[in-house]
C-alpha positions as CSV (number, residue, x, y, z in Angstrom):
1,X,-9.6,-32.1,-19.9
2,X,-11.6,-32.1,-16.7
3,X,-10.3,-29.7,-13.3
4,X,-11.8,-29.6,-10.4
5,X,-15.3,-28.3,-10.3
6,X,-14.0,-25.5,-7.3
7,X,-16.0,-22.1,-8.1
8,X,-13.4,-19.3,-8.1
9,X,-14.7,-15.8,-7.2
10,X,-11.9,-13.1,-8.3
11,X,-11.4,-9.5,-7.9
12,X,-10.0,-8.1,-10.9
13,X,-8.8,-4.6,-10.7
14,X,-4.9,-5.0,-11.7
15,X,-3.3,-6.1,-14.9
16,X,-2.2,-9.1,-12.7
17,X,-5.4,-10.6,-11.9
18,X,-6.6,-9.8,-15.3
19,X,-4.0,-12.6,-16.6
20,X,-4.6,-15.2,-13.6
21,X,-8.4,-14.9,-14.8
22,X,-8.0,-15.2,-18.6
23,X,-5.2,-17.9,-17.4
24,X,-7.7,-19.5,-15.2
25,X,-10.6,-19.2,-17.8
26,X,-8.6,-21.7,-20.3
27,X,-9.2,-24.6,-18.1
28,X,-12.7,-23.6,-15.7
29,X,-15.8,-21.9,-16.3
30,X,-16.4,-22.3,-12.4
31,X,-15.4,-18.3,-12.3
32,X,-17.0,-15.4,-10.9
33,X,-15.2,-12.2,-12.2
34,X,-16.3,-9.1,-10.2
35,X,-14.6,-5.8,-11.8
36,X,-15.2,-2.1,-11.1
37,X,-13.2,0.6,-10.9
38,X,-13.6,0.5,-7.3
39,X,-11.0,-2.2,-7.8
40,X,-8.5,-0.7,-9.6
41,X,-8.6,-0.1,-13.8
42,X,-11.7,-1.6,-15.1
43,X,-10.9,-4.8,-16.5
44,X,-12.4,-6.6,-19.7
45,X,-12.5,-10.0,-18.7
46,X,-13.0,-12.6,-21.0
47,X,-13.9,-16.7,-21.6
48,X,-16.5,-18.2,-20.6
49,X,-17.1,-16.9,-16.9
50,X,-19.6,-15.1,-14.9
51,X,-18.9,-11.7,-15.0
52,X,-20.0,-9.1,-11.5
53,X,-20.0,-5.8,-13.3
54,X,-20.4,-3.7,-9.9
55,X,-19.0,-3.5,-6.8
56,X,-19.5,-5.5,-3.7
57,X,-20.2,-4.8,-0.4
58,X,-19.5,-7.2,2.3
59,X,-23.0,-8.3,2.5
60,X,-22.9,-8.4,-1.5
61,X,-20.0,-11.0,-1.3
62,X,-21.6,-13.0,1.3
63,X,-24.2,-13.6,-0.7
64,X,-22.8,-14.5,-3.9
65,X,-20.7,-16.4,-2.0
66,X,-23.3,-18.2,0.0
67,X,-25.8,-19.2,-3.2
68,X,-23.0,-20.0,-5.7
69,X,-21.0,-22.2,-3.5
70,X,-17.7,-20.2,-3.7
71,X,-14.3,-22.1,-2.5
72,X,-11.9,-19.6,-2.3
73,X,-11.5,-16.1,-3.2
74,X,-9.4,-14.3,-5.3
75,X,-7.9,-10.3,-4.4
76,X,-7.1,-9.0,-7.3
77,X,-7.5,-5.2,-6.5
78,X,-4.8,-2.6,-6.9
79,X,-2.3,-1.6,-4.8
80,X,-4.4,1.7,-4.0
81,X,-7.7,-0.5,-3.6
82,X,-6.9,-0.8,0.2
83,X,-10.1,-0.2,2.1
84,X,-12.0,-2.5,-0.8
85,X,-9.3,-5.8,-0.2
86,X,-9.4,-5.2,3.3
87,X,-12.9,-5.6,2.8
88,X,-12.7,-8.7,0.6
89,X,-10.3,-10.1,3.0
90,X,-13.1,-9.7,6.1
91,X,-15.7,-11.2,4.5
92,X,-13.6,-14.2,3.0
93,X,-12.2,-15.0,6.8
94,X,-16.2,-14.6,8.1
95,X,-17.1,-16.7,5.7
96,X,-14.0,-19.4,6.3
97,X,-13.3,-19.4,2.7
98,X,-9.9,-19.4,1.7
99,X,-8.4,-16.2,0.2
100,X,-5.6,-15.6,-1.5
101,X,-3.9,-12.0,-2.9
102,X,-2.2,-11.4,-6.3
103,X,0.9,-8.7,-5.8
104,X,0.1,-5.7,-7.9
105,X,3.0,-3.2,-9.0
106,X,2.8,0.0,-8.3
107,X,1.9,1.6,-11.6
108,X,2.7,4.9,-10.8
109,X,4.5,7.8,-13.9
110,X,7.2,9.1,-10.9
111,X,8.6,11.7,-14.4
112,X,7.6,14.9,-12.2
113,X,8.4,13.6,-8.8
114,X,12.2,14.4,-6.9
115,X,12.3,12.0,-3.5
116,X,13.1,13.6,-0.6
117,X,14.3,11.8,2.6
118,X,13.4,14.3,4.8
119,X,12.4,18.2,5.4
120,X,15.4,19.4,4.5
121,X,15.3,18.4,1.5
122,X,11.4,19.0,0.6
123,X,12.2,22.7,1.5
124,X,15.1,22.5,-0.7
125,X,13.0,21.1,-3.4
126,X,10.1,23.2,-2.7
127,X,11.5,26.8,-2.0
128,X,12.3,27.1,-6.3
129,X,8.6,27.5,-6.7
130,X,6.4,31.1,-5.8
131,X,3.0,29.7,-4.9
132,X,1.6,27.6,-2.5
133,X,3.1,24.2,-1.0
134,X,1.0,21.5,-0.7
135,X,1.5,18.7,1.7
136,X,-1.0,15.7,1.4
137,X,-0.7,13.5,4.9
138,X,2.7,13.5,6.2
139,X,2.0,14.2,9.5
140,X,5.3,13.8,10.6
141,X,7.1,16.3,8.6
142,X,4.2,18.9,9.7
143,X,6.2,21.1,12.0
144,X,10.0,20.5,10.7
145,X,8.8,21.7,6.7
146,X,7.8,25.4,8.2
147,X,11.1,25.9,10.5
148,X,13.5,24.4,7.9
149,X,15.9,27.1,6.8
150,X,14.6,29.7,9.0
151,X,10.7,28.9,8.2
152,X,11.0,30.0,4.4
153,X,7.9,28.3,3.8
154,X,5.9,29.2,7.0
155,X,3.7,31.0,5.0
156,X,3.6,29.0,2.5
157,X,2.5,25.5,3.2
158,X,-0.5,24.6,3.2
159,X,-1.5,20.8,5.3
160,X,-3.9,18.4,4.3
161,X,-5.3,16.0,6.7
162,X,-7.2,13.5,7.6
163,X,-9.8,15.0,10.1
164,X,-7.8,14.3,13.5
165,X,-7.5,16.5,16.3
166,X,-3.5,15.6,16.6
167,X,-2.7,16.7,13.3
168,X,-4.7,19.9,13.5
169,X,-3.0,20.5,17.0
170,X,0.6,19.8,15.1
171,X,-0.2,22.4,12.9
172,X,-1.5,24.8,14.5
173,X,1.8,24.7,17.1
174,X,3.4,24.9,14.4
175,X,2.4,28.3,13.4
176,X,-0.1,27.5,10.1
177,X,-2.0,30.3,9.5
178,X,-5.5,28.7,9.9
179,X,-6.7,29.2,6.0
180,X,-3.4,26.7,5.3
181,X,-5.6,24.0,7.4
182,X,-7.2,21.8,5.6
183,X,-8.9,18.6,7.0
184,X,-10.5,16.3,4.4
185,X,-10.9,12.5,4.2
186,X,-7.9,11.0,2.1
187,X,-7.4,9.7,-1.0
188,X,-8.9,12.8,-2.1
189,X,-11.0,12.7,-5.5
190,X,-8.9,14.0,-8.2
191,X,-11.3,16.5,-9.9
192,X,-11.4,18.3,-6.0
193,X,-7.9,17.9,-5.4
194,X,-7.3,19.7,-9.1
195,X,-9.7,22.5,-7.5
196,X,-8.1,22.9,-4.3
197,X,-4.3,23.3,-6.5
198,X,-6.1,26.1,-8.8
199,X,-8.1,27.8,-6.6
200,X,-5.0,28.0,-3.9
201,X,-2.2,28.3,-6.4
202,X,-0.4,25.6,-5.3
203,X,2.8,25.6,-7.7
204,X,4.5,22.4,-5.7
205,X,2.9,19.4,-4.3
206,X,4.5,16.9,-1.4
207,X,3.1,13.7,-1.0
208,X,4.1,10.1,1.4
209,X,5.4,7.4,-0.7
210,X,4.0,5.4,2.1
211,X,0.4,6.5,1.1
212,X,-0.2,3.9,-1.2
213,X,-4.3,4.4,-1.3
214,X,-3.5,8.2,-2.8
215,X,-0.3,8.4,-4.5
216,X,-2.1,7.4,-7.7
217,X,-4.5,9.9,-7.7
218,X,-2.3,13.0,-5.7
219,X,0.1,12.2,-8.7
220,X,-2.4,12.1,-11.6
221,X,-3.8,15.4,-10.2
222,X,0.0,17.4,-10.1
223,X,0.3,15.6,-13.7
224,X,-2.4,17.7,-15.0
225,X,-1.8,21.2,-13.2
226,X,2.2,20.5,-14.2
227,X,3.4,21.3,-10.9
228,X,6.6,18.9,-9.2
229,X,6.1,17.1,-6.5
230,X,8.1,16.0,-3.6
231,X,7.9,12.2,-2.8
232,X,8.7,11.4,0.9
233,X,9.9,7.7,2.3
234,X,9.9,4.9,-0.2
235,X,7.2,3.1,-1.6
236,X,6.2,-0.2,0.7
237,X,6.7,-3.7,-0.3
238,X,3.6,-4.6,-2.4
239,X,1.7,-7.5,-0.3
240,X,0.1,-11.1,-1.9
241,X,1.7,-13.6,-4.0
242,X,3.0,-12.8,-7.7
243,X,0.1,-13.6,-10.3
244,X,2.9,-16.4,-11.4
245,X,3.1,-18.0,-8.4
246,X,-0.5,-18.6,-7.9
247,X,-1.0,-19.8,-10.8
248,X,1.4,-22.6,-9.9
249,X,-0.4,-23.1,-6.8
250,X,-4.0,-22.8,-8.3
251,X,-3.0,-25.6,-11.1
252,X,-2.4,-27.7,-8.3
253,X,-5.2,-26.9,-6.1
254,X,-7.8,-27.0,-9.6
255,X,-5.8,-30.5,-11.0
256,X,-5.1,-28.3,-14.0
257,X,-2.5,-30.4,-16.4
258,X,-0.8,-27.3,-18.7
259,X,-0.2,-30.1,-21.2
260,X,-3.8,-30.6,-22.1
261,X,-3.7,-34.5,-20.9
């Protein structure tokens, strides 16, 4: 059975776009598969497709995209993966190709995690543990979590941000003691993140559910020190279209008859 000849270039980084590939691989070998954990989980992609085993800058993608002929793109990154499909996304819409963005789930072990609607009860949460608090982002809980219950964890807390001068300026009105400062790009690399919770002995971690680019990794690095964490907000609406869906509409866009006539 014959498709339509359309070369596919997909981001596989996510479980999801790992089964819309092999899916799409069954009836085209018009594919190009880029995969790196820049993406998301390495994938193993299989069938008989060109396979990018690196990442792509946006030059890298314009390209590919130029000298294979690519018709549409594919984001297939994780839900963390946000500066690499915002990427993907620019250089698809420079390059008037059509792009198109699987949903992803949020594939996150919550086991260790209490959420917290707001600093009342982080502090609550928090003031069981000895050691230090960490707060990762947040910035709006940065002066109400050291004056909750009469600043029990003044001392205590110690505020991770991005390098902005607001946030410092928050904290330091606040009251931090300057040590408890921290400024550092987010998502923080897990091995440092691990460092900065041993050297500091941080015994209780508070993180934004909204943070979807660092949850993963914040969460992974409390996981291994076995400290609790707070979880603030609620997780956002992944974005894209479910893997099932766009299958449906790439069947129709490809020809593909699931019937094999």
């Amino acid at each position: 059975m014959s498709v339509k000849d359309e070369k596919v270039m997909i981001f596989a980084g996510s479980r999801e776009a790992k089964w819309f590939t092999d899916a799409l691989a069954e009836y085209t070998d018009h594919i190009y598969a880029v995969v790196s954990e820049a993406y998301g989980s390495r994938q193993h992609i299989s069938g008989n497709i060109t396979v990018i085993s690196r990442r792509l800058d946006e030059e890298g993608i314009r390209s590919w995209a130029k000298r294979v002929d690519i018709g549409v793109i594919v984001d297939g990154t994780e839900v963390y993966a946000q500066e690499e499909s915002h990427m993907i996304r620019r250089a698809a819409e420079e390059l008037g190709i059509d792009y198109f963005r699987i949903r992803s789930a949020v594939d996150v072990d919550f086991t260790h995690t209490n959420r917290c609607s707001d600093a009342a009860d982080i502090v609550k949460d928090a003031s069981y543990t000895v050691g230090s608090v960490l707060m990762i982002g947040c910035r709006e809980l940065a002066q109400a979590v050291v004056s909750e219950k009469d600043g029990v964890l003044k001392d205590r807390v110690i505020a991770l941000f991005p390098p902005e001068e607001d946030s410092i300026r928050l904290c330091r009105e606040a009251g931090y003691p300057q040590e408890n400062i921290i400024c550092m790009k987010t998502p923080v690399p897990e091995v440092l993140l691990r460092g900065i919770i041993e050297g500091r002995n941080v015994t209780h971690m508070i993180v934004s559910a909204a943070d979807v680019s660092s949850i993963k990794t914040n969460l992974s690095a409390a996981a291994a020190a076995g400290i609790r964490v707070s979880l603030y907000g609620e997780l956002p609406e992944a974005e894209g279209t479910p893997a099932e869906e766009l299958w449906r509409i790439f069947t129709e866009r490809l020809g593909i008859r699931e019937d094999g006539k």
